[in-house]
N, C-alpha and C positions, 0 to 999 in steps of 0.2 A: 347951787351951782347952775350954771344956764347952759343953755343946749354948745352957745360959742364956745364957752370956755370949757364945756367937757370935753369938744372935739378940738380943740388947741390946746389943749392943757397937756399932750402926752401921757407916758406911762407914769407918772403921779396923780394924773386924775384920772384913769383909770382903776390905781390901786385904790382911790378913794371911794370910785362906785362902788367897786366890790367891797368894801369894807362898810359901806352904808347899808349893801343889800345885805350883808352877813349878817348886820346885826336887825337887820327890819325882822328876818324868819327867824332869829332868834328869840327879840322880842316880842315882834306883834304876831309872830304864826306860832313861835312858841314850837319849832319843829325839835324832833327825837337829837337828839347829841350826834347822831352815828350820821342821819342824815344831812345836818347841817355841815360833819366833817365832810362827806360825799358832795357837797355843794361847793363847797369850798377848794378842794381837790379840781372841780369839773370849770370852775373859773378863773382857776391858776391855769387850768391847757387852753383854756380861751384865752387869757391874758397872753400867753407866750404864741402862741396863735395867730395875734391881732400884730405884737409886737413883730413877727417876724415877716407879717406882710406891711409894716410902717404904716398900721391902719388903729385910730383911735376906734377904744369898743363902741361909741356911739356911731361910729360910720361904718360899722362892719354892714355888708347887705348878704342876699340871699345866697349870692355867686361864689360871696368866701366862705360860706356853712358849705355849699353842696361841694366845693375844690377839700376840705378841711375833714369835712363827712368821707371821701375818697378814700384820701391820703390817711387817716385809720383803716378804715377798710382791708386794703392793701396793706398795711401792715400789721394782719391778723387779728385785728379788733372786731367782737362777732356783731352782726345784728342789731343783739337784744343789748347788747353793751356800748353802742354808739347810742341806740334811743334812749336808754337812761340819761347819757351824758346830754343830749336835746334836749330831753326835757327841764334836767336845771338849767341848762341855756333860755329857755324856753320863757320859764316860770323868770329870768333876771331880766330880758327884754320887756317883759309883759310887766316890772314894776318899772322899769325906765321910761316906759310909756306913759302909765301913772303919774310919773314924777315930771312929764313934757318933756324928758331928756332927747325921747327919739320920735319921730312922725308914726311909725308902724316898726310892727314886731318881724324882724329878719326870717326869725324861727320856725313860723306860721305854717309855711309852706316847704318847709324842709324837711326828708323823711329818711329814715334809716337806710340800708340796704334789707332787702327781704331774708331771716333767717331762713333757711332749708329747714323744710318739714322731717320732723323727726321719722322714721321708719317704725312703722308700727310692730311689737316685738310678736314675733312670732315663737311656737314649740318645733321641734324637728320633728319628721313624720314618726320617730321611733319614740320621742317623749309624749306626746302626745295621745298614742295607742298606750302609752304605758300608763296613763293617768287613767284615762278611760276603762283601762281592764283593773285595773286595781280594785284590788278589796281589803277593807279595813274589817280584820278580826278582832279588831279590840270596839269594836262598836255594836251596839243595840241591831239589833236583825230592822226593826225598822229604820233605825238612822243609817246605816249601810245605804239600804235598800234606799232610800230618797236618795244623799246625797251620789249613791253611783248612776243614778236617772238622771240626776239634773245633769252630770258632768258629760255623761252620754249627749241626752240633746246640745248642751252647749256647743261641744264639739262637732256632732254630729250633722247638728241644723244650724249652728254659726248663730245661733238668734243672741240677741242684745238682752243683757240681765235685766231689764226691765222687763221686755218681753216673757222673759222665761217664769218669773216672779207673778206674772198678769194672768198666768194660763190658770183657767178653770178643770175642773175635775170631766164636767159634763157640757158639753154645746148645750147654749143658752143663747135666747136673744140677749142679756146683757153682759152674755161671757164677752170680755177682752179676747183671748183667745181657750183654743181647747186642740187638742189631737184626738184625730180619728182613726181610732185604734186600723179601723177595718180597712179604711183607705191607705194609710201608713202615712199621714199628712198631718201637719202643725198648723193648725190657724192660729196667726198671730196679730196684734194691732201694734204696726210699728210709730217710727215719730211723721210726727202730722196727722197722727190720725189714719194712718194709711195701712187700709189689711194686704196681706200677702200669704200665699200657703207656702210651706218648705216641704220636701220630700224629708222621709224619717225612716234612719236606717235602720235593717235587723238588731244589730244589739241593743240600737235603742227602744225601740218596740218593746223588747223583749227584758230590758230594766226596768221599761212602763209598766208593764204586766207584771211584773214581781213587786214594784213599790205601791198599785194600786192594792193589792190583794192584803196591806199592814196597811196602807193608809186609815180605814177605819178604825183602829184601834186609837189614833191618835185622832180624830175628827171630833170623835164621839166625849174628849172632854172637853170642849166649846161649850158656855151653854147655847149658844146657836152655831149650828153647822157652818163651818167655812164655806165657799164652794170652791177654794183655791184650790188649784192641783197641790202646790209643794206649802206642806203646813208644818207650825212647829210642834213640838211636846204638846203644847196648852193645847192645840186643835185651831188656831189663825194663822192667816197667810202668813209664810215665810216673807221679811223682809229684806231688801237686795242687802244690806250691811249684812244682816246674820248669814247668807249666800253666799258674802265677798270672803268671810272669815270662816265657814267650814270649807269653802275650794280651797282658801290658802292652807289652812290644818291639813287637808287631805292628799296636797301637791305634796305636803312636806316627808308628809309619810309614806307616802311615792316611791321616795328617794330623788325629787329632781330638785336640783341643784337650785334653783331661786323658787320662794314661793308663786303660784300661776294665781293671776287674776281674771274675771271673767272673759273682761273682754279681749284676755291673748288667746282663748280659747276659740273664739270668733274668730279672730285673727288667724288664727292657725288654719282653722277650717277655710277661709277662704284663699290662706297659699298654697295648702293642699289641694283643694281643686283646681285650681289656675295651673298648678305644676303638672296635674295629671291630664285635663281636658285643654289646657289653651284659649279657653273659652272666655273674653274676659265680660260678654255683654250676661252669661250664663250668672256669672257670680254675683254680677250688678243685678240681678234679680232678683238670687236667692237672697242677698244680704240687704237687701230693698233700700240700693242707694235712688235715689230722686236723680243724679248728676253721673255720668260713667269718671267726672273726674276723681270719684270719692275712692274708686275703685281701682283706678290705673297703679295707685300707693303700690298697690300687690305685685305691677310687674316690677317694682321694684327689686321687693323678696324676692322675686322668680330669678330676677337678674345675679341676684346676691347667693341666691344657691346653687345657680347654674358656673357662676365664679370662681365658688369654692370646689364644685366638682372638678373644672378644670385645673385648677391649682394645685389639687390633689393629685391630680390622675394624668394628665399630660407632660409627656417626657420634656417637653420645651419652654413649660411655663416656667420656670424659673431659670434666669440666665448662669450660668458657671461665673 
């Protein structure tokens, strides 16, 4: 078919393109069943799209995607569900091209609306104390003793499970990090490469001091010594997976209501300080963002619990 007769040919050679391209990904890309129905779906709304601006698919330009892009939009189509549907748009322009049907691809320059960044989940100050003090009586005096340390610092010093995972027993020139019992300070090596110290509160101190005091019982079946802070049975560094799966065991038996993963424990700590000092350039330090934008997320929280306060407790927030 030639580029004239696609754009004079109306909605029968429209219906033709799309059935040429249906079976091109069929055959020659050989896509998943599920996906080629999702293609297929995404250029029947272009087909009815094109037909109801009386514009053949090969004359569609950039101006009827970004009017078309809107008009989902607006009527509650999110995001991430209009760029799926570009991209099969996308991927059909880019074989019509191929085929000399069109000069340039429409779609090139066409881009979603921006979804809204998710809100990072945060613990309430009262669940959070409550993981933190917890203690598992059905667990080995050593395995207590690590994992109520590590959930301390997490909380405590907000630091990133990588981080916490990196931290050495002893300050070492190639320790990653270590805590200085005497200082009450975390040295850490965050991303980039970048150190930062965090202050390290009494309870945490003081679950360091109880979990170093077992730690050699388990070091010492290594044949060579770890120098990790947090190690497993065998005597090697704990890895962040085996970390991610005794917080979530340990949240569980908590009593709190969804399993906690590291990084909401981060999370937590840094809406709880925001809530209490207002400090927001303080937090961007302790949590060693690079960007204060990384950090403003949290007035979010602040926003959303100061919300709920009022929601709760003021005679006028809600109308009769």
């Amino acid at each position: 078919m030639s580029l004239k007769a696609a754009s004079e040919g109306g909605d029968g050679a429209s219906h033709e393109l799309v059935a040429r391209y249906l079976t091109y990904v069929r055959v020659q890309k050989r896509l998943a069943e599920r996906t080629q129905t999702l293609y297929a779906l995404d250029l029947q709304k272009l087909q009815a799209l094109a037909q109801e601006a009386a514009t053949p698919l090969v004359a569609v330009g950039p101006h009827h995607l970004r009017r078309w892009v809107a008009q989902m939009h607006s009527r509650g189509r999110s995001g991430r569900g209009i760029a799926l549907i570009l991209s099969g748009w996308r991927g059909f322009y880019a074989w019509l091209g191929r085929e000399g049907l069109v000069a340039s691809n429409p779609v090139v320059d066409v881009r979603p609306p921006k979804a809204p960044k998710p809100l990072p989940k945060a613990l309430g100050v009262d669940e959070a104390v409550q993981l933190a003090a917890f203690e598992d009586e059905d667990s080995s005096p050593e395995l207590e003793a690590r994992d109520h340390c590590m959930t301390e610092l997490l909380y405590g010093c907000g630091l990133r499970i990588g981080e916490l995972v990196g931290l050495d027993a002893l300050a070492s020139a190639q320790a990653r990090g270590w805590v200085d019992l005497q200082e009450g300070v975390a040295h850490v090596l965050g991303k980039g490469g970048k150190r930062r110290s965090v202050p390290v509160g009494g309870p945490a101190l003081k679950a360091l001091v109880a979990w170093l005091e077992l730690r050699d019982a388990w070091a010492m079946a290594a044949p060579e010594p770890s120098p990790a802070l947090f190690i497993a049975r065998h005597g090697r560094r704990l890895s962040t997976r085996q970390l991610q799966l005794r917080l979530k065991k340990r949240s569980q038996r908590a009593g709190l209501a969804t399993p906690v993963h590291p990084h909401v424990l981060r999370h937590s700590f840094a809406s709880h300080v925001l809530q209490s000092s207002g400090d927001l350039r303080a937090v961007q330090e302790l949590l060693g963002h690079a960007h204060i934008s990384s950090t403003q997320v949290y007035t979010r929280l602040d926003f959303q619990h100061l919300a709920r306060a009022y929601d709760a407790a003021h005679p006028r927030a809600h109308k009769k």
